[in-house]
Each structure stands twice: as C-alpha cells, then as structure tokens.
C-alpha positions as CSV (number, residue, x, y, z in Angstrom):
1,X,0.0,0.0,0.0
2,X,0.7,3.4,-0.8
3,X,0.7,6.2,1.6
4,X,0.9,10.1,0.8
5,X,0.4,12.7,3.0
6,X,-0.9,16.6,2.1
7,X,-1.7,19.6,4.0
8,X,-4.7,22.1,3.4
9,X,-6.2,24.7,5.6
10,X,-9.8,25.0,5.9
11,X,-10.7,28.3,4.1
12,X,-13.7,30.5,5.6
13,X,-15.5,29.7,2.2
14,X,-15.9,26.3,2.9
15,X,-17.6,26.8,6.4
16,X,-21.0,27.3,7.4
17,X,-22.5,29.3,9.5
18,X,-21.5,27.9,12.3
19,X,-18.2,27.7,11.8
20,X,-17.9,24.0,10.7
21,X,-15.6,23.1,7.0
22,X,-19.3,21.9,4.9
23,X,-19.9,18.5,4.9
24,X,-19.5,18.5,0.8
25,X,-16.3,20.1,1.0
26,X,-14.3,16.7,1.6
27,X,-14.7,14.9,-1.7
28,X,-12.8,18.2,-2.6
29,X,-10.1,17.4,-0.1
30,X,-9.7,14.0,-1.2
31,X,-9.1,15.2,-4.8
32,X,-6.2,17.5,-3.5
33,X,-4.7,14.2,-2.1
34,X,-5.1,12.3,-4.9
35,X,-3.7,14.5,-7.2
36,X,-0.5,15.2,-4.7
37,X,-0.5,12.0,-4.5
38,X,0.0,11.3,-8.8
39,X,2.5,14.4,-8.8
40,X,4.4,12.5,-6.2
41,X,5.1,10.1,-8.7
42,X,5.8,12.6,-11.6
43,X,2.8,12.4,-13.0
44,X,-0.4,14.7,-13.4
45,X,-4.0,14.3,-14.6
46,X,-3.5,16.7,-17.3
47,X,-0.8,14.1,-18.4
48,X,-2.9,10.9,-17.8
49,X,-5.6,12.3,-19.6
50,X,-3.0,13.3,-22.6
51,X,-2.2,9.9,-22.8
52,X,-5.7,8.7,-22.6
53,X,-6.8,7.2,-19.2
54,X,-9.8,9.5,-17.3
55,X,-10.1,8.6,-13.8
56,X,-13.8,8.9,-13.3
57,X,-15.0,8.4,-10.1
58,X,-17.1,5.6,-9.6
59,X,-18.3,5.1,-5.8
60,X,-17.2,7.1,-2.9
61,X,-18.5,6.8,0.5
62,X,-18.1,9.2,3.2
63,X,-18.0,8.3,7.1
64,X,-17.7,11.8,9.3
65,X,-16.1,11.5,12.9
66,X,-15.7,14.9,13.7
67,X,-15.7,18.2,12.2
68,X,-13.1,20.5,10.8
69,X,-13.4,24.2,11.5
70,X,-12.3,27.7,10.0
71,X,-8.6,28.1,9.8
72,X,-7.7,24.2,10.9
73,X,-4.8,22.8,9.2
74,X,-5.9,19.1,7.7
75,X,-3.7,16.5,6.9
76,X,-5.2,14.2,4.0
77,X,-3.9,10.6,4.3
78,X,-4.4,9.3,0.8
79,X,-3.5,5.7,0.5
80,X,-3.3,4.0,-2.7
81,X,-5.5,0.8,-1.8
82,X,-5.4,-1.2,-4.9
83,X,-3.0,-1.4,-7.4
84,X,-3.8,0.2,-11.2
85,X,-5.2,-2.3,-13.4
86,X,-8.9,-1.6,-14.9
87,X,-10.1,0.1,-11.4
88,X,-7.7,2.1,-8.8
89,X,-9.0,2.6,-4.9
90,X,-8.5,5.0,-3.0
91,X,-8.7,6.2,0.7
92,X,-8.4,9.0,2.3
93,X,-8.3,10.2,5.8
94,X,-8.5,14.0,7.3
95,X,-6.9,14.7,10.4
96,X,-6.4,18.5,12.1
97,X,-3.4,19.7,13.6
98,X,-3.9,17.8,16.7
99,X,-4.0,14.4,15.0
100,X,-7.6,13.9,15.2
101,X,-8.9,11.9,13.3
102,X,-11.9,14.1,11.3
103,X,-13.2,12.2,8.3
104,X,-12.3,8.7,6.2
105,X,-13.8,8.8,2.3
106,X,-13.5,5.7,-0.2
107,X,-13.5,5.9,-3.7
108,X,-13.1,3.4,-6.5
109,X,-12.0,5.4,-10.0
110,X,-11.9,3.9,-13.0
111,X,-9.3,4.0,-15.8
C-alpha cells in the first residue's frame, strides 16, 4: 500500500455558519490528495488524460467523525489501496493539527 500525506487549511469559504468546514467540502479534499499523490510520482491528470486514461469516479462513500473548523490545518492521508489495473482505490483520511482523526472517504475510480 501506498501512503501520501498533504496539508490544506480549511478556508472561511468552505464553512458554514457555524463555523464547521461543509460537509461537501471533503470529496474536494480527497481530490487535492489524490492528485498530490500522482505528482508525487511525476505524474499529473492533465498528463494521464494526454495519454488517454480518465479517472472517473465511480463510488465514494463518506464516514464523518468529527468536524473541521475555519482556519484548521488538515492533513489528507491518501492511501493508494489497490493497485492500477482496470479500477484504482483509493482512501483517504483527514486529520487536524492535533491528529484527530476528522473524516475517512472511499472511492473506486476507473481507468
């Protein structure tokens, strides 16, 4: 298994009213790791999809532990479940800056 690691602060855009980073903001988060992720390996989407594989997402499923707030700094554990073949998996976990962990998504692309 792979396992890359990036950092993004919770913007006051993405919160609500209360404070709280919005629920739909995550599937956004996960995309930042995946995507660090590929340029870890010197690689991009724009390449990928230069040379012809897309990397539509399939499935994702979301499980929320606790919430992220305004100006938190998230770590986004992307591990590379399954190796490429037809399908690639995915998962990512969000943790703040205490190590807590906030948030666990799935998500199966295909290629």
């Amino acid at each position: 298994m792979i396992v890359h690691n990036s950092k993004v602060r919770v913007r006051y855009g993405e919160t609500d009213k209360m404070g709280y980073a919005y629920y739909g903001i995550y599937p956004q988060y996960y995309e930042i790791g995946r995507t660090e992720m590929i340029r870890s390996f010197d690689l991009s989407y724009k390449k990928l999809e230069e040379d012809g594989i897309m990397l539509p997402v399939l499935s994702l499923e979301i499980k929320y532990i606790k919430p992220a707030f305004y100006d938190d700094l998230l770590t986004i554990k992307t591990k590379l479940v399954k190796m490429p073949s037809i399908r690639i998996q995915f998962e990512c976990e969000v943790y703040n800056q205490n190590d807590e962990l906030l948030n666990i998504g799935k998500n199966l692309k295909n290629h």
